[in-house]
N, C-alpha and C positions, 0 to 999 in steps of 0.2 A: 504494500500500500504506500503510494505516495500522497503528501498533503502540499494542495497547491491555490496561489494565490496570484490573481490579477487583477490590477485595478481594486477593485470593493468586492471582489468573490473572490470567495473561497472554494476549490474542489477538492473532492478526495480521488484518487486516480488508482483502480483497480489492475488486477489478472491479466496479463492480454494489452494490456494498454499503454500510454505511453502520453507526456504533454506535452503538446505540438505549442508553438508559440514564433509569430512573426518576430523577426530582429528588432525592431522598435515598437514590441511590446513589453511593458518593465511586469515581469515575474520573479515568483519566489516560487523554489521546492524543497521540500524536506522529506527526508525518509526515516526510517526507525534508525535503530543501532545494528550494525554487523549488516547494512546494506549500502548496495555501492549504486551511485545517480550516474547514469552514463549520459555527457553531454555530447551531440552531435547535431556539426552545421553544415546542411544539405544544398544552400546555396539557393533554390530555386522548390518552389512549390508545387507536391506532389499535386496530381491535377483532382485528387477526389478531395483535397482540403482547401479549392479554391477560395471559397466563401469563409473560413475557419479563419479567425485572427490568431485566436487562442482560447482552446481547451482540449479535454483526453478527445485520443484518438484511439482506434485498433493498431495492432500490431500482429502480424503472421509472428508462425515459429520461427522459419527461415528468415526472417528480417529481424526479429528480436535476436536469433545467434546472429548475425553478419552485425548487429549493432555492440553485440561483445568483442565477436572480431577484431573491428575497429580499434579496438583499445589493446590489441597485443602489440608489442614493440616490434619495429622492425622489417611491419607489414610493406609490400612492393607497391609503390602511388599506382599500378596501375591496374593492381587485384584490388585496392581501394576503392578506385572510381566504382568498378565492376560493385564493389558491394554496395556503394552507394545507390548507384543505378536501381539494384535487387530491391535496397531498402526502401527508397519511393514509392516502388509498385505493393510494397506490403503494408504501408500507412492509409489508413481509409476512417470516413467518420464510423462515430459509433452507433448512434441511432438511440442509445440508451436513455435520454430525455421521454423522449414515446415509446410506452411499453405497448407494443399489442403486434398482431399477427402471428409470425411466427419467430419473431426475434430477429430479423433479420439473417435468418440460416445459421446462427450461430446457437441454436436449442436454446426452446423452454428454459432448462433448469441455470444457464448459464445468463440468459438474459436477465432473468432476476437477479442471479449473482450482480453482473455486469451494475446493475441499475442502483443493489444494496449496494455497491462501493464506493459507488458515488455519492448517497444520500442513507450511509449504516442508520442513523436514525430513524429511517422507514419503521415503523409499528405495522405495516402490512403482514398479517397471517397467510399461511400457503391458502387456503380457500379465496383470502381477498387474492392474490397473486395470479390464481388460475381465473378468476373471474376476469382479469386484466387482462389477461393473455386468451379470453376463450379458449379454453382448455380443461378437463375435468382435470378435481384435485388427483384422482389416481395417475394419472397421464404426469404429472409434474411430480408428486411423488416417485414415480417408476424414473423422471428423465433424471432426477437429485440421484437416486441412487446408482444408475448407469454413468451420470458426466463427473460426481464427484464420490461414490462408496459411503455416501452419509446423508441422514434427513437436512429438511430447508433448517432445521433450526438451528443444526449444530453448524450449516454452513455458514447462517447469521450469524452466530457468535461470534467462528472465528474470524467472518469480514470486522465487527465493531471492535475482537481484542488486539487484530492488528493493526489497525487507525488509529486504536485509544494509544500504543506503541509510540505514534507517530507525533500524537497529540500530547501526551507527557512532555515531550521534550520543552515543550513551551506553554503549556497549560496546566492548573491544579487542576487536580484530582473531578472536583464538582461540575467545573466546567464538562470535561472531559465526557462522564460520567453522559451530561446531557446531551452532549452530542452526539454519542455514539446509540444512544439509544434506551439507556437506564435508567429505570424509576429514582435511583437513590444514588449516593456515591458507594454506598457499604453493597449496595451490590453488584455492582461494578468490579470493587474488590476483593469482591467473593469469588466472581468469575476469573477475574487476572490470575486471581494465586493461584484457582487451582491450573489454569493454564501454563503460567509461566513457572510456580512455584517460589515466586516474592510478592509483594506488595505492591499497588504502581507507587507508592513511595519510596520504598526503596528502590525501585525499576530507574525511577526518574533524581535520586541521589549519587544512582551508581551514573547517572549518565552528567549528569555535575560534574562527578569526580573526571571523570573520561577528558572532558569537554576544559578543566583545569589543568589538566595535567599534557593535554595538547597542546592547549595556549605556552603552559611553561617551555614546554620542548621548541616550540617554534622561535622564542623568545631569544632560548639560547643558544639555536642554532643563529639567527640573525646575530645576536652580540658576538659571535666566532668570527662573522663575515669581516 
């Protein structure tokens, strides 16, 4: 999960996706901890985000690897290009604002994914979710357990306790809590620990320390210069 921010909106940028953003658009991303934001300038606009200033986009398999690619050292400029070429044709809107048809080919159970990680706060139930999508609740229950080996719920969960991840870095706990989608902050907390196995206080203490003790290194790497 990425948390991203243009202008006066906020998104959260799921699975599959990726934040497209014109050059003179002023953005901000942030990710959890023990995750790496891969930036890449493509020069020229893929043609299915003509209209797209800035927000998530899809991302293919093959375009998400060729975008890791990118970042090995030592890559040849002109296997580069090539992957750059690849990655264009892999960026497409997402459609996930409008829930309904068929998801845009990308299944049922994945468009709701798609839609919770945008807006984890959604309170939508599998029954309200199939009635969006015209679809009986069995049909979406059957696509959850085929696209992901688990019901909608526990996939909600894990969409709102990796956001809440993201959201720690820079939010108390309460806040957090209501954005992701929590009655309370104490159950918020309930759900973290047993997830992660800390507190998001301590989650968000350890990333303090992290976040101190980076600043110090860079400090005294510059005072060497």
């Amino acid at each position: 999960m990425l948390s991203t921010r243009h202008g006066t909106r906020a998104q959260f940028v799921g699975q599959r996706e990726a934040f497209w953003a014109h050059r003179a658009v002023t953005h901000e991303v942030r990710a959890a901890d023990r995750q790496t934001v891969y930036r890449l300038c493509l020069r020229e606009v893929p043609p299915a985000l003509g209209g797209l200033r800035a927000g998530a986009v899809s991302v293919d398999a093959e375009a998400g690897r060729l975008i890791q690619g990118l970042a090995r050292p030592g890559l040849d400029p002109a296997e580069a290009l090539a992957f750059r070429a690849r990655i264009m044709a892999g960026l497409g809107a997402t459609g996930a604002d409008s829930v309904g048809g068929d998801g845009g080919g990308i299944g049922f159970a994945r468009t709701v994914a798609r839609a919770l990680s945008h807006d984890p706060g959604d309170e939508a139930g599998l029954a309200e979710w199939a009635e969006r999508l015209h679809v009986s609740v069995k049909t979406l229950q059957r696509d959850f357990a085929r696209e992901f080996g688990m019901p909608y719920s526990k996939v909600r969960t894990k969409l709102r306790l990796s956001t809440s991840r993201v959201l720690l870095e820079t939010r108390p706990v309460t806040e957090v809590a209501h954005r992701v989608g929590y009655s309370s902050p104490s159950a918020v907390i309930t759900a973290f620990t047993r997830e992660y196995g800390c507190t998001p206080g301590r989650y968000a203490d350890r990333l303090t320390r992290t976040a101190e003790i980076s600043a110090t290194g860079r400090a005294a790497t510059s005072g060497r210069g």
